[in-house]
C-alpha positions, 0 to 999 in steps of 0.5 A: 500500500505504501509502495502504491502511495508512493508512485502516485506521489511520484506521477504527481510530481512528475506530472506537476514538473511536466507542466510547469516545463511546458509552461516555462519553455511556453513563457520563454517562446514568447519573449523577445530575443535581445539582438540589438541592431541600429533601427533603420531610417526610411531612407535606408530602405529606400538606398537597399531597395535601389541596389538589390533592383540593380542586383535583378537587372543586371541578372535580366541582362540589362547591364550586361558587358560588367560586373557589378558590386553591390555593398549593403549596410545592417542598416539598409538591410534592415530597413529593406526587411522592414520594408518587403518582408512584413507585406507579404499576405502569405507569409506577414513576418513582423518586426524582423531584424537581421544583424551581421556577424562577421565570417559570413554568418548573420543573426536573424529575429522577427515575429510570425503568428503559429499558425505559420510556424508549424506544419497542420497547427490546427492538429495540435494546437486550440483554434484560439492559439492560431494566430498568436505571435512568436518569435523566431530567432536564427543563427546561420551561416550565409552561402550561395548555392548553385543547383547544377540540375537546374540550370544553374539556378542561384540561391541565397542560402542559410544553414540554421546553426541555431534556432530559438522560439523567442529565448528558448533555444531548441536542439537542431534535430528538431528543427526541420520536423517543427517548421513549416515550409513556408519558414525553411523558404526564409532560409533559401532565397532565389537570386538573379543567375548573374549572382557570382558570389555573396560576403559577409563581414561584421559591417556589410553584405556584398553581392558581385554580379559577373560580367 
């Protein structure tokens, strides 16, 4: 009897530590990650938007006979985020920010309703808990790939190194399973053919473009 009394108590304390790590880990995934940046002026978002159009027309061929450089500050990439990112209907990433790491890795944060973080939400989360924002919070390393099957079609790449839900980091095995596909497409951006290489310092993004 004694034995049964005790493994009840066992269940409830093992059942009470559960949900109090459930509602600890949920606490923290609403938190918003500290990644501090310079916050964009209008005018930085309107400098980013004129050179990543001269990026794309020099990839439909209009410049066509030079390369070019191009050289964004964190600041006019983050105000070209600012700008493009949250006006998406399909895809309404919020308050994102973007800061440059050195060594061609970047820190990435913004705001996404959970209905757009997972795949089929509607399985396994309240109707009423849809449209509740959290925050995604990335670390990747930044790459252009190149696919050879398909004409060499270009993309900006990011290999998550690590994730977060607001301030609460979770393993990489779990990474790919927990997201949808519309937040592993934030981690491969199309680019123009004529993209020939991308760097990445503490200060600046810089695409080349080939002759």
């Amino acid at each position: 009897m004694r034995l049964g009394c005790g493994g009840c108590l066992v269940s409830v304390v093992l059942g009470l530590g559960l949900a109090a790590g459930t509602a600890w880990v949920g606490f923290r995934s609403l938190q918003e990650p500290d990644v501090q940046v310079d916050v964009p002026t209008a005018d930085d978002g309107f400098r980013a938007q004129q050179k990543v159009f001269n990026v794309f027309r020099s990839g439909a061929g209009r410049s066509r006979g030079r390369s070019l450089e191009v050289a964004l500050t964190e600041r006019e990439l983050n105000g070209f985020l600012s700008r493009h990112l949250a006006a998406a209907p399909e895809f309404p990433l919020t308050s994102s920010t973007v800061r440059l790491l050195g060594d061609g890795r970047v820190e990435l944060k913004g705001r996404l309703a959970l209905r757009h973080v997972m795949p089929r939400p509607e399985l396994l989360l309240p109707t009423a808990w849809l449209d509740r924002p959290v925050w995604l919070h990335v670390q990747a390393r930044v790459s252009l790939e190149v696919e050879a099957a398909r004409g060499h079609r270009r993309y900006l790449r990011l290999d998550v190194e690590r994730f977060a839900l607001g301030r609460q980091w979770l393993p990489g095995v779990v990474v790919r399973p927990l997201l949808s596909g519309g937040v592993h497409d934030l981690f491969r951006w199309p680019l123009p053919a004529a993209v020939e290489a991308i760097t990445i310092d503490s200060e600046k993004v810089v695409v080349r473009t080939a002759s």
